[in-house]
Backbone as CSV, one residue per row, in Angstrom:
resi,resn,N_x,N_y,N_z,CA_x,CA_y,CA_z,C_x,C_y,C_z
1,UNK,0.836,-1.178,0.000,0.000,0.000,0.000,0.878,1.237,0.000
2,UNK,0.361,2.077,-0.355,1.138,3.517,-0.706,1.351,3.834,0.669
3,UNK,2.451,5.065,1.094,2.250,5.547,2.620,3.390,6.122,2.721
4,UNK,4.248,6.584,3.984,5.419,7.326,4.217,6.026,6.720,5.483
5,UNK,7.711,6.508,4.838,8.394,6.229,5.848,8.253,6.675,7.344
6,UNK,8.381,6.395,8.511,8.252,7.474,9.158,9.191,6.593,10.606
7,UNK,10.035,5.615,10.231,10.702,5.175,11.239,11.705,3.939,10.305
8,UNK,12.759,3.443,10.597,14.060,2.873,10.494,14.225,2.440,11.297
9,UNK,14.359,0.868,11.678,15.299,0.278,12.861,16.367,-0.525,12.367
10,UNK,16.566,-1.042,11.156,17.723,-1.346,10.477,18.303,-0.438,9.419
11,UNK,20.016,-1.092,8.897,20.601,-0.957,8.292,20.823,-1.886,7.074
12,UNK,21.957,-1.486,6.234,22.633,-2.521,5.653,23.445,-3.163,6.404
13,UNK,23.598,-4.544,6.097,24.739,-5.239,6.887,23.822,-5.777,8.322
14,UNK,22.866,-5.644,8.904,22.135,-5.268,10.287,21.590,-7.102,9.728
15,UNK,21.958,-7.812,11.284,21.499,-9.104,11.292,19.799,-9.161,11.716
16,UNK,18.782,-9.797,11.501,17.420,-9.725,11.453,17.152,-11.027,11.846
17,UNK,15.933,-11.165,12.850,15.470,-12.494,13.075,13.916,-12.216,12.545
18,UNK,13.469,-13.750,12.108,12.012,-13.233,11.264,11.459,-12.691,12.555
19,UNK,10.448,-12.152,12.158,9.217,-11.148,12.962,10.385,-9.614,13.584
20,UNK,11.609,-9.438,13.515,11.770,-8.095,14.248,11.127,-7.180,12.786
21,UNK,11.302,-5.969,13.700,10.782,-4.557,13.402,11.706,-4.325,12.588
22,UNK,11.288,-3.494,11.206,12.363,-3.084,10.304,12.231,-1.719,10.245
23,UNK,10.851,-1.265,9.770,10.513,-0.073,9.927,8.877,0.169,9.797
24,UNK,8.870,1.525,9.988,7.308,1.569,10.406,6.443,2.985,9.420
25,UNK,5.649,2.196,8.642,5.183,3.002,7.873,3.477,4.025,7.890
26,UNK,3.583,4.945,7.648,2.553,5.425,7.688,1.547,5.765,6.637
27,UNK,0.369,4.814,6.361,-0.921,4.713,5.634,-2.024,4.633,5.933
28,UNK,-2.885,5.055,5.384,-4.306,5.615,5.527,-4.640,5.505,7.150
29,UNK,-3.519,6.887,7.773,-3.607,7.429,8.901,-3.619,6.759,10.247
30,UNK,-3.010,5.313,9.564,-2.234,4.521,10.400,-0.877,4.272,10.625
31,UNK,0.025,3.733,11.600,1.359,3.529,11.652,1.120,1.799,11.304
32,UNK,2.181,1.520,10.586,2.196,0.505,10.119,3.565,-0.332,10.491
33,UNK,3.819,-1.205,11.239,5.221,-1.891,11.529,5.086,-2.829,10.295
34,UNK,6.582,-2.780,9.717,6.741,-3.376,8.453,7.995,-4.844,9.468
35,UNK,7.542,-6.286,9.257,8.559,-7.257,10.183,9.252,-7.739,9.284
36,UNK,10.597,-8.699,9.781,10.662,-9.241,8.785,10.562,-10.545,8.419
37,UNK,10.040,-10.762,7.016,9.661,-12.341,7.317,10.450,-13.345,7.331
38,UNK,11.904,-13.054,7.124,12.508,-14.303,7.263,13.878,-13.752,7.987
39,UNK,15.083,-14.883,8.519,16.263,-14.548,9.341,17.089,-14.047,8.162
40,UNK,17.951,-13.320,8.037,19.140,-13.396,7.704,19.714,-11.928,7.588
41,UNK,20.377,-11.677,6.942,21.007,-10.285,6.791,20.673,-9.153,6.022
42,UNK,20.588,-7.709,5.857,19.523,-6.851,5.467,20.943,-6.089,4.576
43,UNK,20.408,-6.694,3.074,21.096,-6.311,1.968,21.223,-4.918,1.713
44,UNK,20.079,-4.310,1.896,19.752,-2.804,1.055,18.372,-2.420,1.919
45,UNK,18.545,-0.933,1.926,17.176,-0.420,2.587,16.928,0.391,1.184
46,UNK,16.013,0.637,0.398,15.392,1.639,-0.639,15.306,2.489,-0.392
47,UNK,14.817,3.287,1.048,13.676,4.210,1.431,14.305,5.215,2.945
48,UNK,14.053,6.036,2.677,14.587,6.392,3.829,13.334,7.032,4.759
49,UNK,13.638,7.611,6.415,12.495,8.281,6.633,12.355,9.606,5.946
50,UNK,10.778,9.768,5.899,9.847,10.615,5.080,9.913,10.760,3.720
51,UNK,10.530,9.200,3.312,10.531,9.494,2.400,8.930,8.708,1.748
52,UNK,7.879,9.053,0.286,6.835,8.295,0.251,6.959,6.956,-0.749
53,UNK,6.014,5.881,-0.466,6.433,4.455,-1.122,5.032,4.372,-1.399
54,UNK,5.291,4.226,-3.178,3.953,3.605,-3.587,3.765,2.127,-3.515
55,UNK,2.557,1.753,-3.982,1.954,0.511,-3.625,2.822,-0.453,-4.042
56,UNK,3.141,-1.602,-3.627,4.290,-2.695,-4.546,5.354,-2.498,-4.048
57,UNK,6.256,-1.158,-3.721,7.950,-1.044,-3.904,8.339,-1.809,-3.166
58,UNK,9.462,-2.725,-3.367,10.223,-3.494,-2.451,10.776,-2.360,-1.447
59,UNK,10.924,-2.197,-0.348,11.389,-1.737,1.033,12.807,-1.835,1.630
60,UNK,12.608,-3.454,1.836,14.121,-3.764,2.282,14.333,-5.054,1.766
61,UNK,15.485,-5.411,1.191,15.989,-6.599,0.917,16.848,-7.509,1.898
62,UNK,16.668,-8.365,1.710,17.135,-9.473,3.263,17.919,-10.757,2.269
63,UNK,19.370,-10.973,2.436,19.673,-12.207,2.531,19.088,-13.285,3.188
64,UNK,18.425,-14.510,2.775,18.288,-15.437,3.578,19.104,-15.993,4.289
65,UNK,18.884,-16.410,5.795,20.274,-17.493,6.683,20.580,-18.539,6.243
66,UNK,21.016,-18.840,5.854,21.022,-20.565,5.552,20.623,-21.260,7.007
67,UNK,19.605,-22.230,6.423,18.931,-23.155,7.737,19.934,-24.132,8.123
């Protein structure tokens, strides 16, 4: 859904377990926690805060852990 950055808790390089907090977006006048769905390492962030994200854009990219 379309909306605006409005919080960051990772980086690049930043280790992630599924379900933490990545960042938290704001749409149709809600805050939105964006998690993540799987473990591993956080390739690239797209977006920064305030910045706006239309519907679709990939967000953050995540290496998978190897299981």
């Amino acid at each position: 859904m379309p909306g605006k950055i409005i919080s960051l808790s990772v980086k690049a390089g930043d280790t992630v377990k599924k379900g933490d907090a990545l960042m938290v977006m704001e749409a149709m006048k809600m805050e939105h926690a964006i998690t993540a769905p799987t473990s591993g390492i956080v390739e690239e962030v797209f977006f920064a805060v305030g910045d706006q994200v239309t519907d679709g854009a990939e967000l953050i990219r995540i290496e998978e852990a190897d299981a």
